[in-house]
C-alpha positions as CSV (number, residue, x, y, z in Angstrom):
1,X,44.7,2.3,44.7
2,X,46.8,5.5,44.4
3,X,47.3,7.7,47.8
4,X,45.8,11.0,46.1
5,X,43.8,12.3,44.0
6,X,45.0,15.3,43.5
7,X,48.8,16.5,43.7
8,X,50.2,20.0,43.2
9,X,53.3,20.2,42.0
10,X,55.2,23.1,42.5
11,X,53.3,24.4,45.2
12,X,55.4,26.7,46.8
13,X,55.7,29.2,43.7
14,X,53.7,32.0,43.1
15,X,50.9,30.9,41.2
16,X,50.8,27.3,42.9
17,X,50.4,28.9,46.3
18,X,47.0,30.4,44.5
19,X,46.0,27.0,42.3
20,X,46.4,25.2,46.2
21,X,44.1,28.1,48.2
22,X,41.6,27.2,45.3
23,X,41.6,23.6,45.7
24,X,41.6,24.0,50.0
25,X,38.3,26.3,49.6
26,X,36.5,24.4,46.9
27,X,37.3,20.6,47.1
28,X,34.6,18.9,48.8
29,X,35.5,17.2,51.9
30,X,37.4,13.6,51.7
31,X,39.2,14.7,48.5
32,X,43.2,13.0,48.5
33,X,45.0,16.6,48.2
34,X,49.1,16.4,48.5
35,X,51.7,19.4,47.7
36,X,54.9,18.6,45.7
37,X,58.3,20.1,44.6
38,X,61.8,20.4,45.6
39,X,62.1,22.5,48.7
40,X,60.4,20.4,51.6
41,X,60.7,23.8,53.7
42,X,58.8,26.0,51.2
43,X,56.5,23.3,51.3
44,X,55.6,23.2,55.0
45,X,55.3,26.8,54.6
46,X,52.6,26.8,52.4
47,X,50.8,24.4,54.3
48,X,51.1,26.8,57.6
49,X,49.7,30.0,55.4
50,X,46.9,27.4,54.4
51,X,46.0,25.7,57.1
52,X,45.6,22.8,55.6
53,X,47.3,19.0,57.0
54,X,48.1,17.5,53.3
55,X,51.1,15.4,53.0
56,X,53.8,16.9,51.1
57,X,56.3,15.3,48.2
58,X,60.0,16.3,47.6
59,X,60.9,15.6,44.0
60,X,63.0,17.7,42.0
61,X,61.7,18.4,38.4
62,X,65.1,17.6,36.8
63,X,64.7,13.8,38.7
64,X,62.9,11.4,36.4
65,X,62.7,8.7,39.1
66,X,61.6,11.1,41.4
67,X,58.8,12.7,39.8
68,X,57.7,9.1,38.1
69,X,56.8,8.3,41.7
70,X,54.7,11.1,42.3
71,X,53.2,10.6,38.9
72,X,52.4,7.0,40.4
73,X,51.1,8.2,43.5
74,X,48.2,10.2,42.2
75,X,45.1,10.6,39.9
76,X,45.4,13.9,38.7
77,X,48.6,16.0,38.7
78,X,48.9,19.6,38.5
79,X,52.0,21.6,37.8
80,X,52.8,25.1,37.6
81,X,56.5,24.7,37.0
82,X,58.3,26.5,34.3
83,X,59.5,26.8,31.2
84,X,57.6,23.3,30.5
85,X,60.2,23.1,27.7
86,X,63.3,23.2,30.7
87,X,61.4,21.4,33.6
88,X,58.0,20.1,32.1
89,X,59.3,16.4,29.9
90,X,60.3,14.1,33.1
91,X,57.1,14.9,34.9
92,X,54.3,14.7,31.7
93,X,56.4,11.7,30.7
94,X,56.0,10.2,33.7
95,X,52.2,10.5,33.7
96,X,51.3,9.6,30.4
97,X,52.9,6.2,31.2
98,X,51.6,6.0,34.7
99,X,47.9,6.2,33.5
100,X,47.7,10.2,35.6
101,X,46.1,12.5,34.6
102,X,48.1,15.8,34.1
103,X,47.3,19.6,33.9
104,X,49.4,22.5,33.3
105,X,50.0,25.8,31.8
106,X,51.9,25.8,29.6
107,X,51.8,28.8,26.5
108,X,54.8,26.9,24.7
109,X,54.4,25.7,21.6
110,X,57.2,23.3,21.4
111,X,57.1,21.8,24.4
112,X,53.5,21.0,23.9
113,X,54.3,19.7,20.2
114,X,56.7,17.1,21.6
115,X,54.5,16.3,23.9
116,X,52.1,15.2,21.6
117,X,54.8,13.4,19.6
118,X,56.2,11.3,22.8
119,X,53.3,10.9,24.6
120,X,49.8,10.6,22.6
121,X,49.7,7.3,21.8
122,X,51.2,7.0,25.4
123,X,48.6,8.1,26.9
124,X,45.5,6.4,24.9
125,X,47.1,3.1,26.1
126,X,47.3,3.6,29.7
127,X,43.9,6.1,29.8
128,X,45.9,9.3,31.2
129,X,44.5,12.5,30.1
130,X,47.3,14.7,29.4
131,X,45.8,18.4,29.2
132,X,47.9,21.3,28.5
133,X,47.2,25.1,28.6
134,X,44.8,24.8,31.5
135,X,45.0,28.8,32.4
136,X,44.2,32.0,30.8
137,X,46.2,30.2,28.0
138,X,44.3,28.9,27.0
139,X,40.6,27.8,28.2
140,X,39.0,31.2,27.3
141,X,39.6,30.7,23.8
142,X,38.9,26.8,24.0
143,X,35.9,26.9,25.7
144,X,34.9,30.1,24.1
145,X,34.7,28.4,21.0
146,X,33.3,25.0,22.0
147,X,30.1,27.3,23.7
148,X,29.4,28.9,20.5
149,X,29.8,25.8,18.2
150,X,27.3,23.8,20.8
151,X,24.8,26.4,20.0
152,X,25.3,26.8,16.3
153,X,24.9,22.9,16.6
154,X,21.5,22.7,18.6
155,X,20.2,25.4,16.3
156,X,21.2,23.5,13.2
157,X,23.0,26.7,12.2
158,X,26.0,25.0,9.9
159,X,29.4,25.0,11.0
160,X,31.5,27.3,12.0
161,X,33.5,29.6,9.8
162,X,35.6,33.0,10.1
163,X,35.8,32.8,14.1
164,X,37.3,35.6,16.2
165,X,38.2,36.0,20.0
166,X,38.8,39.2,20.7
167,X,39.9,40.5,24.3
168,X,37.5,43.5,24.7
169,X,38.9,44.0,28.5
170,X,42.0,43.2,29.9
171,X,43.5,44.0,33.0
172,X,46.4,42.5,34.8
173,X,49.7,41.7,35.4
174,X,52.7,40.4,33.0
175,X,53.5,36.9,34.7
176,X,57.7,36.7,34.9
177,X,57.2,33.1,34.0
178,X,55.3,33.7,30.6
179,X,58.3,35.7,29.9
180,X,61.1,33.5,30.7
181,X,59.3,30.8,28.5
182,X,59.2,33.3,25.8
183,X,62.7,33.5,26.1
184,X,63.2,30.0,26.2
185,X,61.2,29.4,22.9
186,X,63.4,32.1,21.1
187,X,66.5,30.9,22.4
188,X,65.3,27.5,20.9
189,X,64.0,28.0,17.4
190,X,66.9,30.8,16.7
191,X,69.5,27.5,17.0
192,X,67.2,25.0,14.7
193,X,65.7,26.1,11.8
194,X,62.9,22.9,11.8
195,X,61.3,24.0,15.7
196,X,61.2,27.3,14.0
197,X,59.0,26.3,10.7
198,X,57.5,24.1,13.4
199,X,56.4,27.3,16.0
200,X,55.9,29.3,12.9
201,X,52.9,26.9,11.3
202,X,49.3,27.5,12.2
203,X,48.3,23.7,12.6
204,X,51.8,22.9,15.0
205,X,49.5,21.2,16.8
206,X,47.2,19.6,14.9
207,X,47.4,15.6,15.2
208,X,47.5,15.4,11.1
209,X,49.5,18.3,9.9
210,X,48.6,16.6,6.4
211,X,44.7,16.6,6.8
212,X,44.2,19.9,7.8
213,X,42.4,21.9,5.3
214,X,44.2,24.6,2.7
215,X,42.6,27.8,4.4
216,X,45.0,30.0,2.7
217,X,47.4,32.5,5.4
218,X,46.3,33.1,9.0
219,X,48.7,35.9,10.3
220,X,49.1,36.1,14.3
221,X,50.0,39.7,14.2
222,X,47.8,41.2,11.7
223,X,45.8,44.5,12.6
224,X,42.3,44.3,11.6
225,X,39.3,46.7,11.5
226,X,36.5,45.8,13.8
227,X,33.5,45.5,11.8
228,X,35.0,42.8,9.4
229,X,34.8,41.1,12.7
230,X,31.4,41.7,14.0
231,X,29.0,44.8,13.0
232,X,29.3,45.6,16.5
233,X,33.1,46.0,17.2
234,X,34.2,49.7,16.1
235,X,38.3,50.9,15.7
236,X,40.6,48.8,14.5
237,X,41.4,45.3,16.7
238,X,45.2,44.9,17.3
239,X,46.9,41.6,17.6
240,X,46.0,39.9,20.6
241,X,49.5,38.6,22.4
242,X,49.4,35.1,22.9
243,X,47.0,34.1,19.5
244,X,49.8,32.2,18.2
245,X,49.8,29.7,20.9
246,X,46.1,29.7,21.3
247,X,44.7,29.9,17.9
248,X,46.7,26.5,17.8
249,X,45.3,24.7,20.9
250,X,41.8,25.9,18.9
251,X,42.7,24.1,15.6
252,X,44.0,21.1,17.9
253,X,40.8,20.6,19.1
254,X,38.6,20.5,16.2
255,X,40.9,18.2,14.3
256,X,40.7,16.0,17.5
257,X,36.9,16.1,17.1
258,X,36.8,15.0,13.5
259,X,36.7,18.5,12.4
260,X,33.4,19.0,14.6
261,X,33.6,22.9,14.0
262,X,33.8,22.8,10.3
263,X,36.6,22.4,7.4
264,X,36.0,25.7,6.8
265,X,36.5,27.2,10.3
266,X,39.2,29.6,10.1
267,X,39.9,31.4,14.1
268,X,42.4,34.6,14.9
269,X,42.0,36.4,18.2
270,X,42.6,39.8,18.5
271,X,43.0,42.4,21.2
272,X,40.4,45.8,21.0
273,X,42.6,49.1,21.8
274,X,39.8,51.8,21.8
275,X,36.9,52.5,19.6
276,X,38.5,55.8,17.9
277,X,38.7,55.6,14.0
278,X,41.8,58.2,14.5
279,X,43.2,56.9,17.7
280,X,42.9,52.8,17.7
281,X,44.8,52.4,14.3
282,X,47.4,53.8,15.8
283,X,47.7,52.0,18.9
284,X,46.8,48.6,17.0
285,X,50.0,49.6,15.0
286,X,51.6,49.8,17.9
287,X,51.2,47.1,19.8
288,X,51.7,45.3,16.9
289,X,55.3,47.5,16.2
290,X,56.2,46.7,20.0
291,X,55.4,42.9,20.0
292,X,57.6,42.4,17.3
293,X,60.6,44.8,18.5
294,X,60.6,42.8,22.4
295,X,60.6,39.5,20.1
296,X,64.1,40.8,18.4
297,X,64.8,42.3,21.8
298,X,64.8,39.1,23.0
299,X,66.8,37.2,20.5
300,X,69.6,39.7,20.5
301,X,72.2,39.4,23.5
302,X,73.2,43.2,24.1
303,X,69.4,44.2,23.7
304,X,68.3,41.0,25.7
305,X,70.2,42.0,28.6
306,X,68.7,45.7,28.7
307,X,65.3,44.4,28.4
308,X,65.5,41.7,31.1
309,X,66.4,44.6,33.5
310,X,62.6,45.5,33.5
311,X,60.8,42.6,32.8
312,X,59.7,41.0,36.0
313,X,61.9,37.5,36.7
314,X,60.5,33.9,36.7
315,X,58.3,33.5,39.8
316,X,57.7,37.0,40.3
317,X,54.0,38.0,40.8
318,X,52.2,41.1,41.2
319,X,51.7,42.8,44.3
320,X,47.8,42.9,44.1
321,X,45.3,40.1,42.8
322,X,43.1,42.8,41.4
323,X,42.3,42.4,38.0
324,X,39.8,41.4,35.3
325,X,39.5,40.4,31.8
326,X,36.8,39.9,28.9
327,X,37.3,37.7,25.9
328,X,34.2,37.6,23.8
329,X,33.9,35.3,20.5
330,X,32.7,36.0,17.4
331,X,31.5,33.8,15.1
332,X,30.0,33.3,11.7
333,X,28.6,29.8,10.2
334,X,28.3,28.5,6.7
335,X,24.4,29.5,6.8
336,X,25.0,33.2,6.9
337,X,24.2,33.5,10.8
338,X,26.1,35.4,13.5
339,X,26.7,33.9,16.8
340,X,28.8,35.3,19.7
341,X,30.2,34.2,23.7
342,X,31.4,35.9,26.4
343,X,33.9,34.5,28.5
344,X,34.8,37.4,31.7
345,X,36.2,36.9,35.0
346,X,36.6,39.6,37.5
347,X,40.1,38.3,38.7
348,X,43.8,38.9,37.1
349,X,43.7,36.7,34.2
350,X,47.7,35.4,34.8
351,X,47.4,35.0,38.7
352,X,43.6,34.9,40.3
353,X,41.8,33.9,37.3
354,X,44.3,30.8,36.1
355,X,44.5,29.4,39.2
356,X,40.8,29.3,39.2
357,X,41.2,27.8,35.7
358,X,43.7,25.0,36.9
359,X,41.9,24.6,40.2
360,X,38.5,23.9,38.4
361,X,39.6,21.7,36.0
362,X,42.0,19.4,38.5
363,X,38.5,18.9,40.7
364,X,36.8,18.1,37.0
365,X,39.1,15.0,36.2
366,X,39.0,13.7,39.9
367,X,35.2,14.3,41.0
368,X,33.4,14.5,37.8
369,X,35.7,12.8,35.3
370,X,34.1,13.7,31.6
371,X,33.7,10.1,29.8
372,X,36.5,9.7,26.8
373,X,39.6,8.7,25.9
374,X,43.4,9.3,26.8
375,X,45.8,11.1,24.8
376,X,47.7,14.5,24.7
377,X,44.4,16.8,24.8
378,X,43.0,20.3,24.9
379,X,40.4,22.1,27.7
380,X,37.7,21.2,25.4
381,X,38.6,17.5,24.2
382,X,39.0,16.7,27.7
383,X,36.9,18.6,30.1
384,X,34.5,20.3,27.8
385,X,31.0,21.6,29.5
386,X,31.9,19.8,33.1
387,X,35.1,22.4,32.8
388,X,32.2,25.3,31.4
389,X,29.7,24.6,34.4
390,X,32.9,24.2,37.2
391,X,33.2,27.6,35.8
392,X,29.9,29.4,35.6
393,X,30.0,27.8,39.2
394,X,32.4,29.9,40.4
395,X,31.1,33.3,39.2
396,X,33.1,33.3,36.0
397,X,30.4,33.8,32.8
398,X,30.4,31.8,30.1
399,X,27.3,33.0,27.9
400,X,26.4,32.4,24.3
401,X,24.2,34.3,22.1
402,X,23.2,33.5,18.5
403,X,19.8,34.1,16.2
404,X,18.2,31.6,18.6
405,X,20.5,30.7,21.1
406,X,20.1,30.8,24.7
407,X,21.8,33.1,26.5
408,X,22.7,34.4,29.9
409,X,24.2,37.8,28.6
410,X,24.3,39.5,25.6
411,X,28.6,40.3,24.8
412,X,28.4,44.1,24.9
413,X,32.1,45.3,23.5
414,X,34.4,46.9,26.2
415,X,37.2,49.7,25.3
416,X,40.0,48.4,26.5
């Protein structure tokens, strides 16, 4: 018998501080909670500011032996430590051959690709759910989807086809430690030409690169009029910033379902900048111009150092909570019918809302534990509607609405 069900690792950061408030005012009593990371002191201090007695682990990220213990000392493992691709390997290792059960955060795509290459077959043999992406990156796209294709399915709609998220309201703050794995990532495929074809491809993390259907491009940064999306959405939709990590955990999980949503689903998300015909196109161009110029930014040294001036630094947070956000899905199926969900939290979806996220989805694996298999998963796969009604739970909606779907809320679109 393990000594906990549930350990934190990396605690003491910014957004572990807020994934272990979560899990001391929502687990119910007699839950096995522990702290973990590398600074006992930092530890002890979080504890204090929480009030809470939980034992507390010392590993270092960097120490395989280390973190393999606290891999074998618990059910479930959460950690918030980053770049996954710099600190994350020891630690998912670890549990995928322990038989844990590990959540993160992680927006990388090629940390979660090797992942999935070292430790999938890992984990089916030993039982250990290994669940990446477990924030705002990248459950309300996940789960989002999953809603909509349960009702197209109980309304023998069809399958899913041309699929849209588009966040219709955002507000919140840039997380220093999304950036620093951005950097990280362009660090890596600007020295090898293969992890950049790799990061480039829209089914990176498909199980079968091979068997994935011939669905012609699927651009990440395209700008898009709204009503080719939905005859409600007006302006022109710009790209959404984190759709090509997303769009891939998506595509992940309906290969891992035996293509449940359809060979023909094709899924973009987008980002809705104002409903002005004159005004929007412009700002959809750019956002799109400015993505692209902080990505060369980034990859060139005298520009890189210029722009890491202003860019908030790894474990920085922001200096309120406040914040919300609104992703609502849009999708059409192969008998001509609309559907649409609404995933909206009133929290900041990098801080408040992803520890909520993480927090929800630890206490799913060790109190409800969905039935399946092991293996490197996604939200859905893994958690699915335990995960959506840990959620609704909470106050975050999660509402579908179709030609005869039920629904909690109609998706009304939001300027944002």
């Amino acid at each position: 018998m393990t000594e906990h069900d549930i350990v934190v690792y990396g605690a003491s950061g910014f957004v572990g501080v807020l994934v272990a408030r979560h899990l001391a005012e929502h687990s119910p009593d007699g839950l096995r909670i522990a702290l973990a990371g590398r600074s006992e002191s930092k530890l002890e201090a979080v504890k204090r500011r929480l009030g809470v007695d939980w034992p507390i682990l010392v590993a270092d990220a960097g120490d395989a032996e280390a973190v393999a213990q606290v891999a074998q000392a618990t059910r479930v493992l959460v950690t918030t430590v980053g770049p996954y691709a710099k600190y994350g390997k020891p630690l998912v290792d670890a549990c995928a051959k322990a038989g844990t059960d590990y959540l993160d955060l992680t927006g990388e795509v090629l940390f979660a690709r090797q992942s999935i290459d070292d430790n999938h077959e890992v984990a089916r043999g030993t039982g250990a759910r290994i669940v990446h992406s477990c924030g705002f990156d990248s459950i309300p796209s996940d789960l989002g989807v999953h809603v909509v294709n349960e009702a197209v399915r109980a309304d023998g709609a069809g399958e899913l086809t041309d699929t849209a998220m588009v966040v219709t309201s955002f507000r919140g703050g840039v997380s220093g430690g999304t950036i620093d794995s951005l950097r990280h990532q362009l660090d890596t495929i600007k020295r090898d030409p293969a992890k950049r074809r790799i990061a480039a491809s829209p089914y990176s993390l498909s199980p079968d690169r091979a068997a994935e259907p011939d669905l012609g491009r699927q651009s990440d940064v395209a700008t898009v009029r709204g009503d080719r999306v939905h005859p409600s959405l007006r302006g022109t939709l710009a790209p959404f910033f984190m759709a090509s990590y997303n769009t891939r955990v998506v595509r992940r999980t309906n290969a891992l379902r035996g293509f449940a949503y359809g060979r023909g689903f094709r899924y973009r998300e987008l980002m809705s900048v104002g409903a002005s015909p004159l005004l929007s196109p412009v700002v959809a161009n750019g956002v799109k111009v400015g993505f692209g110029a902080l990505v060369a930014g980034l990859m060139l040294p005298p520009t890189r150092y210029v722009i890491d001036r202003v860019l908030p630094k790894p474990g920085e947070g922001p200096s309120s909570e406040e914040g919300h956000f609104t992703c609502d899905v849009f999708a059409r199926t192969t008998t001509g019918a609309h559907y649409t969900a609404r995933f909206r939290a009133h929290s900041d979806p990098g801080y408040g809302g992803t520890a909520i996220m993480l927090g929800e989805s630890a206490l799913a694996l060790a109190v409800d534990r969905p039935e399946g298999e092991g293996g490197v998963l996604t939200p859905a796969t893994a958690l699915g509607d335990a995960l959506v009604e840990r959620l609704r739970a909470t106050g975050i909606e999660i509402s579908t609405r179709g030609p005869r779907a039920d629904s909690r809320t109609r998706p009304e679109t939001e300027a944002a």
